[in-house]
C-alpha positions as CSV (number, residue, x, y, z in Angstrom):
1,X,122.0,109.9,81.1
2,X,121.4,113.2,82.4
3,X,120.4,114.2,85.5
4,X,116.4,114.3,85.7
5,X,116.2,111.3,83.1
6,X,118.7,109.7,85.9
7,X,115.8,111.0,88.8
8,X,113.3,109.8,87.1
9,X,114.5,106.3,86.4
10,X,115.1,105.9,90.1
11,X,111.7,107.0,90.6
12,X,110.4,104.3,88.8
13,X,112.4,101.6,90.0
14,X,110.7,102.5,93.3
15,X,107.6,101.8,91.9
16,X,107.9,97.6,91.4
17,X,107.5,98.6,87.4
18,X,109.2,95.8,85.1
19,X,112.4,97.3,83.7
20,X,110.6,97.1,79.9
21,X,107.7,99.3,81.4
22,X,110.8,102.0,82.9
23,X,112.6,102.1,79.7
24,X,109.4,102.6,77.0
25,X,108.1,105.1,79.8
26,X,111.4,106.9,80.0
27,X,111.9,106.6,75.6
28,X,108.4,108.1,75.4
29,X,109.5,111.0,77.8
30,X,112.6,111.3,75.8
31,X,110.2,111.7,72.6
32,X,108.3,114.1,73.7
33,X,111.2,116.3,75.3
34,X,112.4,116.2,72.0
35,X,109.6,117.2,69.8
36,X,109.0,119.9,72.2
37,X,112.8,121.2,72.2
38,X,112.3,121.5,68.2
39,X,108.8,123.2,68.7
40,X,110.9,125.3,70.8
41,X,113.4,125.9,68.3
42,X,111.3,126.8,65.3
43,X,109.2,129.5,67.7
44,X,112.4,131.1,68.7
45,X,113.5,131.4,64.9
46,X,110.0,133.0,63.6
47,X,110.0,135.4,66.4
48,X,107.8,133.7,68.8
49,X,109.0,133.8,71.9
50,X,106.3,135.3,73.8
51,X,104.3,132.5,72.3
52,X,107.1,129.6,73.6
53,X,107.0,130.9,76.8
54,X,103.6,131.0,77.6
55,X,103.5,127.0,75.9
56,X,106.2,126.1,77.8
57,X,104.8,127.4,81.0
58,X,101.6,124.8,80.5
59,X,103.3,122.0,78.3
60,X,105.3,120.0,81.0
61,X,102.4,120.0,83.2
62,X,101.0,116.2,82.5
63,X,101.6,113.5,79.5
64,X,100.1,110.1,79.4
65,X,102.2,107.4,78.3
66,X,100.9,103.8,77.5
67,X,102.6,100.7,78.6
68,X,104.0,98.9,75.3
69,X,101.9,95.9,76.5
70,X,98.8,94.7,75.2
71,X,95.5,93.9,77.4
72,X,94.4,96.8,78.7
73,X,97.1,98.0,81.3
74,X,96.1,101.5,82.9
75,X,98.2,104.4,81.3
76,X,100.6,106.4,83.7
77,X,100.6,110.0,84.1
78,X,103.7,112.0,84.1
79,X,103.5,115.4,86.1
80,X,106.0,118.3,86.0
81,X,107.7,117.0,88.7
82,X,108.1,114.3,87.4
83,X,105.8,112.6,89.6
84,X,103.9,108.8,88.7
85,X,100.1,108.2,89.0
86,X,98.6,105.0,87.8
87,X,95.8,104.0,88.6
88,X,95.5,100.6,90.3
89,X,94.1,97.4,88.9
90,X,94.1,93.4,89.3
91,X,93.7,90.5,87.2
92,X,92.2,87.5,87.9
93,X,95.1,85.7,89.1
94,X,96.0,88.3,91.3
95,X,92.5,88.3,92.4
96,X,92.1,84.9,93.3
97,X,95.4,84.5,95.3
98,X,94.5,87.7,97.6
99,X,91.0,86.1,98.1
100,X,92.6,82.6,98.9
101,X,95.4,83.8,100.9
102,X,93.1,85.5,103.2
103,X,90.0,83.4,103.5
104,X,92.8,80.4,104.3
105,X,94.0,81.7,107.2
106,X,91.7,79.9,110.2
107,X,91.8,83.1,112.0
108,X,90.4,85.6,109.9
109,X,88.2,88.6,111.1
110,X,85.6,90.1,109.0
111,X,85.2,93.8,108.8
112,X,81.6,93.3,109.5
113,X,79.2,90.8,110.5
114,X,74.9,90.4,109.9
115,X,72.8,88.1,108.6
116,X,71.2,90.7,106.6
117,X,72.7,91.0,102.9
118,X,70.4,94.3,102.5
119,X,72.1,95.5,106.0
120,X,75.8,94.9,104.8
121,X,75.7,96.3,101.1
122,X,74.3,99.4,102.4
123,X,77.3,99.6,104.5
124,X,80.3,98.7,102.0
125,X,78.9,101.8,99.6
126,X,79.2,103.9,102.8
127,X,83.0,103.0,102.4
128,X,82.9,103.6,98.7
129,X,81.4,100.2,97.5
130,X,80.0,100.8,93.6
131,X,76.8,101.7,93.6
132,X,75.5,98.9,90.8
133,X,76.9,96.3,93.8
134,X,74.2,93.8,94.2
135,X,73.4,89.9,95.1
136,X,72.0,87.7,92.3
137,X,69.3,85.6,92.8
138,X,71.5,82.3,93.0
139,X,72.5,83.2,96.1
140,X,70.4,85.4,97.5
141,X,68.5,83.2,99.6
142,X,71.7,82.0,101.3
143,X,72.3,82.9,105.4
144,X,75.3,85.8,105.8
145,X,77.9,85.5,107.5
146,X,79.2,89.3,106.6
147,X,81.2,91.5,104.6
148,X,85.3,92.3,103.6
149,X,86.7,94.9,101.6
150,X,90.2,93.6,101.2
151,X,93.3,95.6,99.6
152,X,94.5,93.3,96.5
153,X,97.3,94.8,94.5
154,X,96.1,98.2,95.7
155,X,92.7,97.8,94.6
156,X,89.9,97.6,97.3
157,X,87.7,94.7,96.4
158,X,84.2,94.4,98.2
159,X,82.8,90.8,99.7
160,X,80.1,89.6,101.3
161,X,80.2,86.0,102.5
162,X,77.6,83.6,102.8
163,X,76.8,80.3,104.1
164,X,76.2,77.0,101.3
165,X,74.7,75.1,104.3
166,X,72.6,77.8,106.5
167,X,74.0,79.7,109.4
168,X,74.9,77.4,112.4
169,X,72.2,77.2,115.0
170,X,72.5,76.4,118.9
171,X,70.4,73.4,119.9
172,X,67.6,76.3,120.8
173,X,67.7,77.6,117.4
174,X,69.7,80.6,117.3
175,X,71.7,81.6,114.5
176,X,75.2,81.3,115.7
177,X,76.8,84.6,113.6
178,X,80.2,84.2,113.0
179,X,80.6,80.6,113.3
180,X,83.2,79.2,110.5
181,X,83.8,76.0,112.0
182,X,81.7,73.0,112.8
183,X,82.6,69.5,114.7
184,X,82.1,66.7,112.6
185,X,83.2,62.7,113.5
186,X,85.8,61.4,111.0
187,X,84.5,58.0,109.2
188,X,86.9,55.8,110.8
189,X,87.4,57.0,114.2
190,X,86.3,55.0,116.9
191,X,83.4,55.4,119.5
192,X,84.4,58.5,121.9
193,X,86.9,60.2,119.7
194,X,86.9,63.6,120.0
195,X,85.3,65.2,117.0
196,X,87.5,67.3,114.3
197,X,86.8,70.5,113.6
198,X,86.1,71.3,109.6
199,X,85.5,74.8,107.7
200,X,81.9,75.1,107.0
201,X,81.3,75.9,103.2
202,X,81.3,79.6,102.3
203,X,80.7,81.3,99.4
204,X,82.3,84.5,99.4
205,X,80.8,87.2,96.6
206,X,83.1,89.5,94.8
207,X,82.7,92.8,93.2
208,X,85.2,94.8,91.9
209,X,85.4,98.1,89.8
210,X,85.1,97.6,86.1
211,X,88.0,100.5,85.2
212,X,89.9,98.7,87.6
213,X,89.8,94.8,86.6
214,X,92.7,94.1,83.5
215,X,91.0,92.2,81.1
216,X,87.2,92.3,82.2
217,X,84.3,90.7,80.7
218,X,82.1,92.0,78.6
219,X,78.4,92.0,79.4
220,X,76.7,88.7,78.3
221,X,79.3,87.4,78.7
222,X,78.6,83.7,79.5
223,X,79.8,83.0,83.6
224,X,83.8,81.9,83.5
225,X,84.2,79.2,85.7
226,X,87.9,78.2,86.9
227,X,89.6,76.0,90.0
228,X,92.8,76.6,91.6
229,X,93.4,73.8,93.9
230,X,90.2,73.5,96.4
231,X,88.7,76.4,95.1
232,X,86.2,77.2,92.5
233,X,85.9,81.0,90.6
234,X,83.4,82.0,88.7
235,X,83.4,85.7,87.0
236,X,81.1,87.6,85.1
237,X,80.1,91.0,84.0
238,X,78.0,94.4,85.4
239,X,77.5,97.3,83.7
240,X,80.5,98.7,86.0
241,X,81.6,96.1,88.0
242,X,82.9,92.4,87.8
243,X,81.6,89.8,89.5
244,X,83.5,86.7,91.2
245,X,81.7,84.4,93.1
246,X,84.5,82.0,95.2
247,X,84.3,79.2,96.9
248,X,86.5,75.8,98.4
249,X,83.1,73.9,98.0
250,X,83.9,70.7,96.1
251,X,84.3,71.0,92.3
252,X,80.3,69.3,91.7
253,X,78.9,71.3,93.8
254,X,80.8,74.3,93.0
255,X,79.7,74.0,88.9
256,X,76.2,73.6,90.0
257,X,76.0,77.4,91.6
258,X,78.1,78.9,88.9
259,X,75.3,77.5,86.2
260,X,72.8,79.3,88.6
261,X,74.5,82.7,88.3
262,X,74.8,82.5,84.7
263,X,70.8,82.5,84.9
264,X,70.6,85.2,87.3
């Protein structure tokens, strides 16, 4: 192997790429080098010189090579320097396990908090939310609790969260922002037990780029509805974006707002 072949696979490994995508990335470089080397070749033999050099000068300067998979994995550009650039993008599994992993943990923080949806997609697309983000009808009425944008996989996906119950209220009615927890008495316990503490039901709206979701629906699409454990998904298509609605709300109750969203 010579020497930048040999820099460039250790590149790659430092880019968690399967060893299948290094090698057909690396054979299509190899490819290429060699068509242009006989390019080269044939130039210098019909007196073209001038000609190679000025080609040469501009033809190392960026390839694209496709990943030998199927499905819609982003290509990766190859500079001069031998320098990677693909673009970022989930799938739905990946999807779903950032959402769970960070909504599971009791103690997380959103980046911002408001009751009004209106208040907290205007900021998101401050921070480079799409523009086409929106809130369909099915659960537009619902009580915010606020918005995310979480890193999965390198892809910043935007989330506003919403209450299935109505924002908690204090005994004088005010709404009790931020509340993710309520007291409830467990059936059995008896009289004077201290109440347990439950997570209210959320719904917690998705969007994520289109160019940046592997595999996304098409629109029309009819809504995709899955469960992973406790909680439901549901995924359908924008014009740019994808939608995921998610939720640990019981399976029932869960199919029920995913048929509203297919009407929205």
């Amino acid at each position: 192997m010579n020497e930048p072949e040999q820099s460039l696979r250790k590149h790659y490994e430092r880019q968690s790429l399967s060893p299948e995508r290094v090698a057909a990335i690396l054979a299509e470089g190899r490819k290429l080098a060699e068509e242009r080397e006989r390019r080269l070749r044939w130039w210098r033999w019909s007196g073209g010189l001038a000609a190679a050099a000025a080609v040469t000068a501009t033809a190392g300067l960026v390839w694209t090579a496709r990943s030998p998979d199927e499905g819609g994995t982003p290509p990766v550009a190859i500079t001069g320097e031998g320098v990677a650039a693909s673009a970022p993008a989930v799938d739905g599994a990946t999807l779903q396990a950032g959402i769970r992993a960070f909504f599971n943990d009791p103690d997380y923080q959103l980046d911002r908090m408001a009751l009004d949806a209106a208040e907290l997609v205007a900021w998101m697309q401050t921070q480079g939310a799409p523009s086409e983000l929106s809130v369909p009808a099915a659960v537009d009425d619902l009580d915010n609790l606020g918005c995310e944008i979480l890193d999965v996989d390198g892809v910043s996906v935007y989330i506003l969260c919403f209450y299935l119950d109505g924002v908690p209220r204090g005994e004088d009615g005010t709404p009790m922002l931020g509340k993710k927890l309520m007291a409830v008495n467990a059936p059995d316990a008896p009289e004077g037990a201290p109440a347990m503490m439950k997570p209210l039901d959320l719904v917690h709206l998705v969007t994520v780029p289109r160019d940046q979701f592997v595999g996304a629906p098409q629109v029309g699409d009819p809504v995709a509805v899955t469960r992973d454990g406790n909680w439901g998904f549901a995924t359908w298509a924008g014009d740019d974006v994808v939608y995921v609605a998610a939720s640990p709300a019981d399976a029932e109750r869960f199919a029920a707002l995913a048929a509203q969203l297919g009407q929205s």
